[in-house]
MARZADO-498209 format. One line per 3 residues: for each residue x, y, z of C-alpha. Coordinates in steps of 0.001 Angstrom, whole numbers, plus 500000, padded with zeros to 6 digits. Example, Ala and Ser with C-alpha at 12.3 -4.5 7.8 and 13.67 -1.06 7.14 Angstrom:
! residues 2
512300 495500 507800  513670 498940 507140 .
This chain:
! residues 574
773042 844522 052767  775451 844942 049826  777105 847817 051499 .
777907 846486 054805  778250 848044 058015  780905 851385 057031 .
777426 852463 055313  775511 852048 058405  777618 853946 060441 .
777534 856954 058247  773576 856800 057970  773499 856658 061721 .
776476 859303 062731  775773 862130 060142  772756 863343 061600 .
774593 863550 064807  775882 866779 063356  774623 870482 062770 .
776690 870337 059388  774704 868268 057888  771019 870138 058383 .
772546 872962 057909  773584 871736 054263  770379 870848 053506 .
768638 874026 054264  771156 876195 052902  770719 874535 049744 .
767321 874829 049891  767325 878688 050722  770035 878869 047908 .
767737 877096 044988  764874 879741 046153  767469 882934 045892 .
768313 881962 042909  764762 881255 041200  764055 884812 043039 .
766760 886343 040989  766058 884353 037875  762549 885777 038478 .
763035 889102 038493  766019 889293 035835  763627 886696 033615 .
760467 888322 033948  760830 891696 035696  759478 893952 037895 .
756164 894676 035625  753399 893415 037970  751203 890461 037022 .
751806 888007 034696  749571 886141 031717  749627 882257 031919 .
751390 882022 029055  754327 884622 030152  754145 882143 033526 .
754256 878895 031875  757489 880614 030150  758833 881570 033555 .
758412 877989 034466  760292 876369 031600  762997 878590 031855 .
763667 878541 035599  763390 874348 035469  766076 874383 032959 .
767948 876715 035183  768171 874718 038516  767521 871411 036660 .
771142 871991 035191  772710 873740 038369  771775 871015 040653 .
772815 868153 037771  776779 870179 037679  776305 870003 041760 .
775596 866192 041952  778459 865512 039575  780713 867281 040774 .
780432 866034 044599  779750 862828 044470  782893 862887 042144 .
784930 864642 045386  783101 863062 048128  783749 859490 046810 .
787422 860236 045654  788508 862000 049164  786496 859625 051282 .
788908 856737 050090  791506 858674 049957  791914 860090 053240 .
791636 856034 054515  794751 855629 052563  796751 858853 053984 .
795910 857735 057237  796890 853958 056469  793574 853370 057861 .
792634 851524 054428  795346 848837 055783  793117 847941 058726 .
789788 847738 056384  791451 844867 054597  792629 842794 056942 .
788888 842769 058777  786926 840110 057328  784889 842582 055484 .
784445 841128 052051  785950 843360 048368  781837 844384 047985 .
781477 845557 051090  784356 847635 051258  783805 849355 047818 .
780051 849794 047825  780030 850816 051655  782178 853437 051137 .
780526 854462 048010  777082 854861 049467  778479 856225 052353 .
780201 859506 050277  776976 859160 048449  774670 860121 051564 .
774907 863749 051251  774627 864311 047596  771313 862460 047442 .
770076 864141 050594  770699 867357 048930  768651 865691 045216 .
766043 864761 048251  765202 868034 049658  765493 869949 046534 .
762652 867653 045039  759792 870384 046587  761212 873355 044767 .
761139 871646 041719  757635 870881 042116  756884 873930 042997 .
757633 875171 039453  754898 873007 038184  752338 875580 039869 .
754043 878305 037429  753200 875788 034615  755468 874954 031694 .
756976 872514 033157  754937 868906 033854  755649 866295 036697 .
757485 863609 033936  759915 866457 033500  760791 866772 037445 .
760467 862916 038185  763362 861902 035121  764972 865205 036265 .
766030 863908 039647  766571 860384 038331  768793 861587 035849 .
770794 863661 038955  770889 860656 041131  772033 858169 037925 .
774633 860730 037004  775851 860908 041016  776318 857478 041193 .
778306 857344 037773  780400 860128 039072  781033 858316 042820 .
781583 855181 041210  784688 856573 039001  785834 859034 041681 .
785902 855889 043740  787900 853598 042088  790491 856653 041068 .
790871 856931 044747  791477 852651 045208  793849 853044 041894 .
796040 855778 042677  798280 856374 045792  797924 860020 046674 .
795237 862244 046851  795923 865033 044621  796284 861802 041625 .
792892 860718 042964  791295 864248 042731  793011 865377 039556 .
792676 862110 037591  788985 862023 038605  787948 865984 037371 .
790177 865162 034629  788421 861878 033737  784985 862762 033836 .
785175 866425 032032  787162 864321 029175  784335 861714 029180 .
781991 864234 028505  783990 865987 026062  784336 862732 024370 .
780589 861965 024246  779510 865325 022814  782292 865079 020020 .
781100 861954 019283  777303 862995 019289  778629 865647 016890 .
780728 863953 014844  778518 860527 014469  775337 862350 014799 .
772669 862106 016807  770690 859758 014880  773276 856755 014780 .
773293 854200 016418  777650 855575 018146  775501 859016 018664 .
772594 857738 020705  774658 855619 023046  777126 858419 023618 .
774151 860736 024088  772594 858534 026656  775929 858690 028598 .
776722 862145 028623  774187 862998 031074  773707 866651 029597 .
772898 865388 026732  769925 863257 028620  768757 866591 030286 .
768577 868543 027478  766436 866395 025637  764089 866201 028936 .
764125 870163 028295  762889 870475 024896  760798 867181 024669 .
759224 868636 021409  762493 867778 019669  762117 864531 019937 .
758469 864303 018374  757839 862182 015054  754645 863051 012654 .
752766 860088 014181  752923 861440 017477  754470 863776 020027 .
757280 862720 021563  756703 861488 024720  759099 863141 028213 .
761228 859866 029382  764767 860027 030459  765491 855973 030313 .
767798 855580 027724  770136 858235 029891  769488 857124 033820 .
769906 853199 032123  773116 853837 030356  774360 855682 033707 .
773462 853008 036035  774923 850316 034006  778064 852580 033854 .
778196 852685 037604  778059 849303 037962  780841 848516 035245 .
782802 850878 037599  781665 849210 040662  782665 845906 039120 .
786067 846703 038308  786821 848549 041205  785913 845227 043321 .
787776 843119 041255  790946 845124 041665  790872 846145 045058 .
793402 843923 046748  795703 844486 043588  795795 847743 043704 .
795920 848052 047796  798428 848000 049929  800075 850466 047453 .
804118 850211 047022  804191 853042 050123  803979 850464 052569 .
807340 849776 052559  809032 846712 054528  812269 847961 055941 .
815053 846660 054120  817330 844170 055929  820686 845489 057459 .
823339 844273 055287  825275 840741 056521  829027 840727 056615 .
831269 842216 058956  831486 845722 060438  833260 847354 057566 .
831180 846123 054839  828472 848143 057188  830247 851119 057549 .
831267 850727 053923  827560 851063 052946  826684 853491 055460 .
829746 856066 053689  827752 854761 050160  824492 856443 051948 .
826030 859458 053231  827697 860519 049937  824466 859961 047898 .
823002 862780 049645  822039 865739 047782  822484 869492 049701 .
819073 870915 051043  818396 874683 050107  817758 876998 053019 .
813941 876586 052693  813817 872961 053758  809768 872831 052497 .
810469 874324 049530  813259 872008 048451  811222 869352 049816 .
808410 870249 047419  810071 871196 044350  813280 868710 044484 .
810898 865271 045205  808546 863786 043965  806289 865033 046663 .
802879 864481 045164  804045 860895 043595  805289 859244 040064 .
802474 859082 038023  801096 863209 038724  803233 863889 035312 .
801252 861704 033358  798128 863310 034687  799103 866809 034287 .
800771 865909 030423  796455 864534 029992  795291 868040 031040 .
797850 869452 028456  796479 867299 026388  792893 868013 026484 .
794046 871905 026539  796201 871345 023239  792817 869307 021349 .
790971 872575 022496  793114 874899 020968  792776 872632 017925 .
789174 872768 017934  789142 876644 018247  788186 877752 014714 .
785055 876211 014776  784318 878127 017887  785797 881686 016191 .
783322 880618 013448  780466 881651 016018  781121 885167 017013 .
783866 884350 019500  781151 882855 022008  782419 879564 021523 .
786072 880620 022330  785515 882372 025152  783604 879723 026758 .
786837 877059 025606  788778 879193 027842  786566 880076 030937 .
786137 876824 031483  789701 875237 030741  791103 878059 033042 .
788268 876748 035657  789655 873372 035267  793352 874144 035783 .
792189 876301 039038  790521 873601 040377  793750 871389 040000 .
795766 874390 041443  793220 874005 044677  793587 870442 045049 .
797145 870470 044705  797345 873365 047562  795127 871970 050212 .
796946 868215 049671  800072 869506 050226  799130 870160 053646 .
796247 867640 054598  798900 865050 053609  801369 866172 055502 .
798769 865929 058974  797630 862379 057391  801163 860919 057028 .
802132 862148 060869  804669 864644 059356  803164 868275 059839 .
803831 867956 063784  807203 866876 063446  807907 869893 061063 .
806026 872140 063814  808057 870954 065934  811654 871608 064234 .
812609 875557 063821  811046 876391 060661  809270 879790 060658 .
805922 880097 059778  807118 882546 056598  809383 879696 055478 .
806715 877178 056155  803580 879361 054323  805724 880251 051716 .
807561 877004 050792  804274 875053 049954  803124 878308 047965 .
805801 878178 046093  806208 874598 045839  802590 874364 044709 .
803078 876749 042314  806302 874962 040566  804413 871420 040925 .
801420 872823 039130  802914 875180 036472  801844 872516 033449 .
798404 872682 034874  798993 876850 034856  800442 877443 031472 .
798486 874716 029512  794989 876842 029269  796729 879481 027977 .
796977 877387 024424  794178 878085 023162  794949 881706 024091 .
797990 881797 022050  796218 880352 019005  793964 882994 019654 .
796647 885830 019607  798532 884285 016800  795129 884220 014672 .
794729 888104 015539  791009 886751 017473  792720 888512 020284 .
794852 891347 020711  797983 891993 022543  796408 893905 024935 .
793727 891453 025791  796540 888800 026252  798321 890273 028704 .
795520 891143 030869  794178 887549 030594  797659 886546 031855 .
797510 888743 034821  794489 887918 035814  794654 884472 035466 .
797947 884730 037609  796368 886410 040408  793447 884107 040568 .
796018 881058 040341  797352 882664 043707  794030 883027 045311 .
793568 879379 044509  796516 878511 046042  796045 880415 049236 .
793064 879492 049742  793606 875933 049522  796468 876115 052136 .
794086 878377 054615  790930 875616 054394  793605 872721 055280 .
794987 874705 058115  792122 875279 059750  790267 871632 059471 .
791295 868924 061524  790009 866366 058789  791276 866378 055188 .
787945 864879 053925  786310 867984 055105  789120 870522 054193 .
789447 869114 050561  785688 869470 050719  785369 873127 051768 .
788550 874443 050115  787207 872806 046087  784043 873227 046897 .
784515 877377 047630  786040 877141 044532  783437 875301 042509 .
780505 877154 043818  782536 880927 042750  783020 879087 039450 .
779090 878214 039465  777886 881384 040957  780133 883222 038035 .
778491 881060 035752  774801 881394 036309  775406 885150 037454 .
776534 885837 033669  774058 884490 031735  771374 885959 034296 .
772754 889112 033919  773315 889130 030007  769290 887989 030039 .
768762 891203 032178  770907 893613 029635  767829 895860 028497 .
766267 896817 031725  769176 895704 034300  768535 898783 036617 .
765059 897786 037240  766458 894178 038324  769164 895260 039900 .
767598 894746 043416  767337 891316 042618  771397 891082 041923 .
771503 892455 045010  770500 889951 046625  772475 887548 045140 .
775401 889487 045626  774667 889730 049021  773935 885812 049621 .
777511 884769 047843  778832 887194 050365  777640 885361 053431 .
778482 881980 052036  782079 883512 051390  782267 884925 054918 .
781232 881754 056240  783630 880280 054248  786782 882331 054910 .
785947 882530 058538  785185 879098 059504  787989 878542 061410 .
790513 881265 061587  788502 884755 061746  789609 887963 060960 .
788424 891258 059574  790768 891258 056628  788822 887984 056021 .
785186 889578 056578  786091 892298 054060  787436 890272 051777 .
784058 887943 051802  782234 891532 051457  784061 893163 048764 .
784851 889971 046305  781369 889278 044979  780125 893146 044429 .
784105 893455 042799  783265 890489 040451  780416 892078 039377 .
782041 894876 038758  784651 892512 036442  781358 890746 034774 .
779535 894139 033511  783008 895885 032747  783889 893152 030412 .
780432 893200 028928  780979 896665 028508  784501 896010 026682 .
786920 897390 029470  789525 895048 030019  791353 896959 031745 .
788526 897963 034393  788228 894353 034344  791944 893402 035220 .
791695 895903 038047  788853 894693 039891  790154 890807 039818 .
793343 891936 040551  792661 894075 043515  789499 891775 044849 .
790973 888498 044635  794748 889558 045579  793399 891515 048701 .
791716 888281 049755  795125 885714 048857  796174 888332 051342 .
794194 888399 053632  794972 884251 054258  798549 884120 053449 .
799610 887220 055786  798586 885998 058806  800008 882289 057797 .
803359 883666 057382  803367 885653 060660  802400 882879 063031 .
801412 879149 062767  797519 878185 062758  797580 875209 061486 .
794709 872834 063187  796192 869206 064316  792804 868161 066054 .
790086 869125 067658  789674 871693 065832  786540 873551 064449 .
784462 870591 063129 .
């Protein structure tokens, strides 16, 4: 086999574990809460339905979870691949791998396939749902079938770059960033081209068949497509070819460059002592001692804002995501053009983005730390757990305050155009701050409390993501249920009440508390309390319930932290 035996031992250990069922039917049970609530705030509570008004139902509820699972595939095989690698490099494990006779292929595509395992288990068992829609009608079996391809194209696209951003760089957080970076700028760049070229061109149809949106749109409203000879027929091969061959570009180049981009420069040879006689040594040793710079009286927090901590090359990265936030900005009056819609969606999701980075740079900090054989030393030493907690906070925070202030361009082109007032800026600011912090905190408390960093980078982006998701969907399914919302509101309910166990589950895995339970209990009713208040244009009611949900719960993790150390070094809850 191409992949070699690191994919064999995945496919024969995971099932070893209750994780891994338990992923699968939770995702299951998620897909069918959430076509119950797109159900009821779709159709309503008004009894039986004409084929027609089910056929509807059907079309609209397969381009509902067709595109939720499609932003799910992408954006784990992206992690899974990326921290996978680079947790073998933290743990100079990746050393060992290349000195075994396992050949470049091997190597790549076996660890590939092996992050891969999950994702396409989950595309697997969510395969019955979607057929289950075709017994609703409006959707037909070509639709499903190049639905799933598409998602299991688009996953291997995604691993294939996560992957080789993981050989490429040196540390993790340049791994995770550069990959979320890379692939929301490569589909930026593909619909700008689509628009810009048009879709008819020959630069528009190839960037269309690799921006796998694009591909899943046009599976959505096949009737598009259709010429006067004929209808058009449903085929996604243009998109799942384009993807594949992308892959394997990716693939390519990752296998070529392997053993030039690994060892990295952090394996360092120890530098010879210097020959002469003893006072040319002590002469050198004085040279050392008076090149020393004074340490403040939080050790971690000099550490982490007075080194280069997270590497060379994370400036480069972060001045991309400035960047992308600056050509934004620039694109804005189009957007204002459209009734604001446009805007506001610019800066939901570039303020998702820079959260996510926030995240990834909070729950490195520490799972690097355990990798490199460092966090028991400092354990060991007499740092305080308040000087310990609170010197990567605020050492996360100074590291990523590009990644912070750059989605807030677009908001001051905004506020200088008079699109949004005063007011409205500064509670956008507020918020935004407070939900920075919550990011932060919670990335600390998921890589305290796992004894592996592949699985605490997992669970700490991944809460992240699926708020960011959940937000998402929640919005438009509750703008659809505007007219008759307290009819359907039993239906939210539920929803609301299923985020809450996956939060409490979540918050709880490792270190429980009841500041934790309540926190998982109050933040999803509390957002929905920010999502209808801001429909109902009260920013201010808005500001409050972010400010007092998501702060209690930054609390919640970081007081505890700071009064004691519970930080997992092994054996922990896995």
């Amino acid at each position: 086999m191409l992949t070699g035996p690191i994919f064999l031992r995945e496919a024969r250990t995971a099932p070893r574990s209750v994780r891994h069922f338990v992923l699968r039917a939770g995702y299951v049970l998620a897909l069918f809460v959430l076509l119950y609530t797109a159900e009821k705030a779709l159709v309503g509570l008004t009894g039986d339905l004409s084929a027609a008004g089910r056929a509807r139902f059907g079309a609209l509820a397969f381009q509902l979870l067709a595109t939720v699972q499609l932003t799910l595939c992408l954006f784990f095989a992206l992690l899974f691949a990326a921290g996978n690698v680079a947790q073998e490099k933290d743990r100079r494990t990746l050393i060992l791998l290349l000195m075994t006779d396992l050949r470049s292929s091997e190597l790549v595509l076996g660890k590939l396939a092996a992050s891969l395992l999950g994702v396409a288990a989950l595309i697997a068992c969510g395969a019955p749902v979607f057929f289950l829609l075709r017994l609703a009608g409006g959707v037909s079996v070509e639709q499903i079938v190049w639905s799933l391809a598409l998602c299991a194209a688009a996953s291997l696209a995604a691993g294939a770059w996560g992957s080789l951003c993981a050989f490429w760089r040196e540390k993790t957080f340049q791994s995770l960033a550069l990959g979320v970076l890379g692939l929301v700028g490569w589909l930026a760049a593909t619909e700008a081209a689509v628009r810009l070229a048009g879709a008819g061109s020959p630069v528009g149809r190839w960037a269309a068949a690799l921006n796998p949106f694009r591909g899943l749109l046009g599976l959505m409203n096949p009737a598009a497509g259709g010429t006067v000879s004929g209808p058009a027929t449903v085929s996604a091969l243009e998109p799942v070819a384009a993807l594949t061959l992308l892959a394997a570009a990716l693939g390519g180049l990752t296998v070529w460059r392997l053993r030039a981009w690994n060892p990295t420069r952090n394996v360092n040879v120890p530098a010879p002592e210097p020959a002469g006689d003893a006072a040319a040594a002590e002469e050198a040793a004085t040279a050392r001692r008076t090149s020393t710079r004074p340490v403040w009286a939080n050790p971690v927090l000099w550490r982490e804002v007075r080194t280069r901590a997270y590497g060379r090359k994370a400036i480069f990265i972060k001045l991309a995501f400035v960047a992308l936030c600056a050509a934004a900005a620039f694109a804005l009056p189009a957007a204002g053009e459209e009734g604001g819609v446009g805007a506001a969606a610019t800066l939901t999701g570039l303020g998702l983005l820079g959260l996510i980075l926030v995240n990834a740079q909070a729950v490195t900090a520490l799972t690097t730390e355990r990798d490199g054989n460092t966090l028991e030393l400092l354990l060991a030493t007499d740092l305080s757990a308040r000087e310990f907690t609170l010197g990567k906070l605020g050492g996360v925070l100074f590291n990523a305050k590009e990644v912070l202030l750059a989605p807030l361009i677009p908001a001051v082109v905004l506020l200088w155009r008079g699109a949004l007032g005063a007011e409205g800026f500064v509670y956008l600011v507020l918020g935004y701050a407070v939900l920075a912090v919550f990011c932060a905190a919670l990335g600390l408390h998921a890589a305290a409390g796992h004894a592996s960093s592949r699985r605490a980078i997992a669970h700490s982006l991944g809460t992240v993501f699926f708020l960011s998701l959940g937000l998402a969907v929640f919005w438009l399914l509750l703008i659809e249920a505007r007219s008759n919302f307290f009819l359907q509101f039993q239906s939210f309910l539920l929803f609301i009440g299923f985020g809450s166990v996956l939060l409490l589950i979540s918050f709880n895995w490792s270190q429980p508390s009841n500041a934790l339970s309540a926190a998982a209990f109050v933040l999803p009713f509390m957002t929905f309390y920010a999502i209808t208040a801001y429909l109902l244009n009260e920013p201010l009611g808005c500001l409050l319930a972010v400010g007092a949900s998501y702060g209690f719960a930054a609390a919640a993790m970081l007081v505890p932290a700071v009064s004691e150390f519970g930080v997992t070094l092994g054996g922990g809850k896995e």
